[in-house]
N, C-alpha and C positions, 0 to 999 in steps of 0.2 A: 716526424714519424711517417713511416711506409702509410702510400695508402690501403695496401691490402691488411695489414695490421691493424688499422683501422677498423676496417670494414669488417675483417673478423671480431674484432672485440665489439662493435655493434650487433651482428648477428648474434653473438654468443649473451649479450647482457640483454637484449631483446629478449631473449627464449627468458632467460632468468624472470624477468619483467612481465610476462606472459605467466609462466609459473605463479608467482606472486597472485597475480588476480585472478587466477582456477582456485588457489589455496582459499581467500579471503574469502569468494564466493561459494566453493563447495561445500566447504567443513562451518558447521554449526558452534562456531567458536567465541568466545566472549567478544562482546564488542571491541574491548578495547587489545585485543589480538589480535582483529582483523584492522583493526587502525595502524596498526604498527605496521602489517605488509603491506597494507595500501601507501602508507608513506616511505617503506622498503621502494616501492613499485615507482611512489613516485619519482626518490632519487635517484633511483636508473634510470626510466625518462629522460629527468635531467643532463647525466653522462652522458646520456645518448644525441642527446640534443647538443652539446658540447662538443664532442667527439665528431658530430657532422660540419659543427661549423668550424672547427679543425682543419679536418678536410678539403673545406670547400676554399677556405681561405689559402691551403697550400696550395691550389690550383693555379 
């Protein structure tokens, strides 16, 4: 995969990931709703974390 491809789909699931934890925090919502974006939040993390070491390794 391009690195800049890459690096765009990180930035861009970043934000999303971001998003996620303003939601979970902001709005007064059942617990087990904000469970759910938090573990939304965390599987992007994860991608993200994937998607570096992707990268790093096509170096």
């Amino acid at each position: 995969m391009k690195k800049w491809v890459i690096d765009y789909t990180i930035e861009k699931l970043e934000m999303i990931a971001e998003d996620l934890r303003s939601l979970a925090d902001a709005y007064k919502m059942e617990s087990e709703a904000r469970e759910i974006l938090r573990d939304s939040r965390t599987t992007l993390l994860n991608v993200i974390e994937k998607l570096r070491k992707m990268e790093a390794d096509e170096e």
